[in-house]
Phi, psi and omega in degrees: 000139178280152170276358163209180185234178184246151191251327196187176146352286197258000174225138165224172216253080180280155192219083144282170184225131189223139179254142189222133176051049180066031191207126192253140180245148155254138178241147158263052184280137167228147193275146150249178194240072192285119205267336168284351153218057168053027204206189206223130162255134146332117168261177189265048232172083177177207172187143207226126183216149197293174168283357183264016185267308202321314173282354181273298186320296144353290196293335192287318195279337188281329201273012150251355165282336214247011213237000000 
């Protein structure tokens, strides 16, 4: 399974888990796509939350799709 989906051609939604001071987070950042060198960049467009957020996080998007 990929770690992300794509919004367009040149842009995707990425979701990784990353550890920082012994404390681990998910980040939802999205990348672009530079064709002169060929590779995918962090744009400032995202959000990096600890994992014990995750479930608040969840509940918050169903209880705003289901609303």
């Amino acid at each position: 399974m990929e770690n992300y989906i794509e919004k367009n051609k040149n842009t995707r939604i990425y979701v990784e888990v990353s550890e920082f001071k012994g404390k681990t987070f998910l980040s939802i950042r999205e990348f672009f796509y530079s064709q002169n060198e060929d590779k995918w960049f962090p744009t400032q467009k995202g959000v990096t939350l600890p994992l014990t957020k995750i479930n608040e996080l969840v509940e918050l998007i169903n209880n705003t799709v289901l609303d």
